[in-house]
C-alpha positions in Angstrom: 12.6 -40.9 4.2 15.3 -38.6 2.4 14.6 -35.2 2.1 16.1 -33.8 -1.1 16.9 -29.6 -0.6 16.4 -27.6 -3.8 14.2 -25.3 -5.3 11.0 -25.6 -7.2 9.9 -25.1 -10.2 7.6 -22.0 -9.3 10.9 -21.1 -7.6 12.8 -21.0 -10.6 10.4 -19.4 -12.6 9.5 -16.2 -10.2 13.5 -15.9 -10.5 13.6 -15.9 -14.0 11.0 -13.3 -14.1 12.7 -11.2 -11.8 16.5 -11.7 -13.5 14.1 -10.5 -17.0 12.6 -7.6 -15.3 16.1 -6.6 -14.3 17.7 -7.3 -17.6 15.1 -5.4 -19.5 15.8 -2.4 -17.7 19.5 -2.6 -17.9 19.5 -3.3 -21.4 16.8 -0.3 -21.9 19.2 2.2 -19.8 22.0 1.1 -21.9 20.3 2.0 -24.8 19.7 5.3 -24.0 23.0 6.0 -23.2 24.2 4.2 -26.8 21.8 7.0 -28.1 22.8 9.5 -26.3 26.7 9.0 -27.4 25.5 9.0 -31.0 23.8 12.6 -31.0 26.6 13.9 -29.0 29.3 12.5 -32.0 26.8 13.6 -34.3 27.1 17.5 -33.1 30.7 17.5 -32.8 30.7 16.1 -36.3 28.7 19.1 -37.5 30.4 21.4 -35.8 34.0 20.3 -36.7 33.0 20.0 -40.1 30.9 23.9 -40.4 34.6 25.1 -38.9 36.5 23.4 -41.5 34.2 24.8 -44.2 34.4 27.8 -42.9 38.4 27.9 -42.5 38.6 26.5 -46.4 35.9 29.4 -47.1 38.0 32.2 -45.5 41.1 30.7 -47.2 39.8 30.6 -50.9 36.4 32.8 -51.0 34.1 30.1 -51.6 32.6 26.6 -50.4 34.1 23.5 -51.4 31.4 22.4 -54.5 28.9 19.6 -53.5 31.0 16.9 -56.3 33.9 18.0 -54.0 32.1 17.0 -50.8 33.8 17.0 -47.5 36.7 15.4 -49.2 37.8 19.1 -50.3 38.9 19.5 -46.0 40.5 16.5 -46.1 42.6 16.6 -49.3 43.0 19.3 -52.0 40.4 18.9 -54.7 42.0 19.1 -58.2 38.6 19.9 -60.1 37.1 23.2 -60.5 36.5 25.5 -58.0 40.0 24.4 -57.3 41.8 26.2 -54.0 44.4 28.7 -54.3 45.6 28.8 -50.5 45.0 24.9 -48.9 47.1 24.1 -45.7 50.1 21.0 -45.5 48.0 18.1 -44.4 44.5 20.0 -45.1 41.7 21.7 -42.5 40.6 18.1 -40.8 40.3 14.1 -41.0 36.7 13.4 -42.3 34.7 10.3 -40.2 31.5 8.6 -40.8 28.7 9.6 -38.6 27.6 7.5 -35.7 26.0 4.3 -37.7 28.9 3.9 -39.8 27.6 6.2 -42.9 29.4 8.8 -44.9 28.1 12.2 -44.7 26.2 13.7 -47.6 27.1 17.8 -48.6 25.5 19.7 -50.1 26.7 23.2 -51.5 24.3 25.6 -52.2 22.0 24.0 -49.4 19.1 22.2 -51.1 16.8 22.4 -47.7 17.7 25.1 -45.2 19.5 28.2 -45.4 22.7 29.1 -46.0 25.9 28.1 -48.1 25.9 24.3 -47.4 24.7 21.9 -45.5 26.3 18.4 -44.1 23.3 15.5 -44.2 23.7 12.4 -42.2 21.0 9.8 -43.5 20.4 8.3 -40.1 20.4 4.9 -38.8 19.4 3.2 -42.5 21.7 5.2 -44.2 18.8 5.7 -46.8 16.8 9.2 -47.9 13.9 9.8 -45.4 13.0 7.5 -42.7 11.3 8.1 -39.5 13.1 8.3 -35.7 16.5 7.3 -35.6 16.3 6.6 -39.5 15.5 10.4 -40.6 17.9 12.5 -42.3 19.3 14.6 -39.9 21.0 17.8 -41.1 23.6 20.5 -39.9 21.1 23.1 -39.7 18.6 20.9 -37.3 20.4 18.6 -35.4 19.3 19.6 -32.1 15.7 19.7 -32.6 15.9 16.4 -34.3 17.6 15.3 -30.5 15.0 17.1 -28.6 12.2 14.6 -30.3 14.2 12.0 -30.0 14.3 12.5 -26.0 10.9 13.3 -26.4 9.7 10.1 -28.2 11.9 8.2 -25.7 10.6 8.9 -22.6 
């Protein structure tokens, strides 16, 4: 009689479970961390961008206009309010935010306080939304992190 060395199919299947187990909790760590990049860009964004406004503001006496938009930092707007003093090359490059949107400005601030405010529209790039979706402004970026963490753990 031959005996033929391999495993067995209850073998096979306990190791797939496992190898699923393991991936599910790699894959759910990575995650986190993919997350965890995206709010940090997002902050950096807002707080290059609140410098720049406030550089432009300290050059000219006013807020780029919310037609302007962000656009104003990155090249000289030739509509009215139109700049007086604007630096060679302007006040900084203007990104997307973290899921590939352009930022929305808004100048007078429609929702908080203040003289503007810089509105990413979250992972659907729509108005609203819940979790990773919501509208996530200048003004309340790091509570909108905080329940993130919170919702996550």
């Amino acid at each position: 009689m031959k005996r033929h060395s391999g495993f067995s199919l209850m073998e096979i299947l306990i190791a797939l479970v496992i190898i699923g187990i393991l991936g599910s909790l790699v894959v759910g760590n990575f995650m986190g961390a993919v997350d965890d990049s995206r709010f940090t860009k997002l902050k950096s964004d807002f707080k290059s961008y609140q410098t720049g406004l406030m550089r432009y503001y300290n050059d000219n006496g006013f807020y780029p206009s919310t037609q302007q938009g962000l656009q104003a930092l990155e090249q000289k707007p030739d509509t009215n309010p139109e700049p007086k003093r604007y630096p060679r090359g302007g006040y900084l490059q203007i990104e997307k935010d973290p899921w590939g949107n352009e930022y929305l400005y808004l100048s007078p601030a429609e929702y908080g306080e203040g003289d503007f405010e810089i509105v990413s529209l979250g992972s659907d790039g729509k108005e609203g939304g819940e979790g990773l979706a919501q509208d996530i402004f200048n003004w309340n970026v790091d509570e909108y992190i905080e329940a993130s963490k919170k919702q996550d753990q």
